[in-house]
C-alpha angles and dihedrals in degrees: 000000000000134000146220151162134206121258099169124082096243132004128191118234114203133202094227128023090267137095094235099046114107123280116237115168139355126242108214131210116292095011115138133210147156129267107231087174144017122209121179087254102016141041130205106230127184108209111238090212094054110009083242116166131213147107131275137180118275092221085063105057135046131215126253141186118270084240095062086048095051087039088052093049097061091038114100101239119249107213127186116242106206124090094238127010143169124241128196131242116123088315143013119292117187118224143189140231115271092042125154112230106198120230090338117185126163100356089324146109138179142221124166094341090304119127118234109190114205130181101182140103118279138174121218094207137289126032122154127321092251100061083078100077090049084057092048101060092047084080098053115137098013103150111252107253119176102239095022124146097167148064095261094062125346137159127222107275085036085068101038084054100045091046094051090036080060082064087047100256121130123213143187117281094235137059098240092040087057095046080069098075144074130003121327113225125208105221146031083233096055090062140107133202114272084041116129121233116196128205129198133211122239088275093057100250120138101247102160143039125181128174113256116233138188124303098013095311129137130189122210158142113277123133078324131005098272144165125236140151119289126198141167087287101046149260107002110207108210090180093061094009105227132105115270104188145029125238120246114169131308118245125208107197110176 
């Protein structure tokens, strides 16, 4: 088995070993992951944080020990706060919120014995439900990208994980994956903000996920990340005036 971590901002991770196959899913600065595979220009990798599966260039990831993998594992993530941000090597990298910073300690992280320096602000993990929400809207306005995990381009469950992994809680890549965890509530009204709300498709399958906030009101990824009106029948759209998307079941996580 071999090993590896991301040192590059974003990488795409693709459903098939070829540049035009779909992307479905990123892979962000300092995250780790096993190689399942390795191709002459691709490599099959398995993310440590999710389980998620999928193939990346072998030109956009480096190799490390099992024990730093192990070692990374059992660490509590340090994960940089600002939308966009710049780490230290011998130049400036930008990052992007939501970033991994290995074995950091005073203004430091590590990655095969090379020295990061980062001046930014970080969490390491779980604050306060409500500082879910403040995460949430960091990401207003984000295009909506298939695949996406960051503020340049990101889909709906993409979001809903990025803004719980900032407290520290790591959930599952996919909508219906997530849908999985946590305590269904019964109501809207039974809600708090930092609560997720799934929607299905005509054929009953769970397709969406957004973040409930105060007074009815839901924020997710849909041509942008966006807030409208939610009910007991689903995302209410103010802008056309219809209803967008069908109510599954409500989730508190945490």
């Amino acid at each position: 088995m071999n090993y590896g971590i991301s040192n590059l901002s974003i990488v795409p991770m693709r459903n098939e070993a070829a540049d035009q196959s779909e992307m479905v899913n990123q892979v962000i600065f300092g995250e780790h992951f096993k190689v399942l595979e390795i191709r002459k220009k691709w490599s099959k990798i398995r993310l440590a944080h999710d389980s998620y599966e999928g193939w990346i260039c072998n030109k956009q990831w480096i190799e490390i020990e099992e024990d730093i993998y192990k070692q990374l594992d059992k660490e509590v993530a340090t994960i940089t706060t600002d939308i966009l941000d710049i780490i230290k090597k011998t130049h400036h990298q930008p990052i992007v919120i939501g970033s991994i910073l290995p074995s950091y300690k005073s203004g430091h992280a590590l990655i095969n014995n090379e020295m990061y320096q980062f001046d930014g602000l970080t969490t390491p993990g779980f604050i306060k439900k409500d500082k879910l929400v403040e995460n949430a809207l960091m990401y207003l306005n984000a295009p909506y990208l298939w695949g996406g995990r960051s503020p340049l381009g990101i889909d709906c469950s993409g979001f809903t994980q990025m803004v719980y992994r900032l407290q520290g809680i790591d959930l599952p890549r996919d909508a219906y994956q997530q849908a999985e965890v946590g305590t269904t509530l019964s109501f809207v009204e039974e809600s708090e903000p930092g609560d997720l709300a799934f929607f299905d498709n005509t054929e009953g399958k769970i397709n969406h996920v957004g973040i409930i906030l105060e007074d009815n009101h839901i924020i997710h990824a849909a041509g942008k990340v966006r807030i409208d009106r939610i009910d007991q029948q689903g995302i209410f759209n103010t802008e056309i005036g219809n209803h967008t998307h069908k109510l599954r079941l409500i989730k508190s996580i945490c």
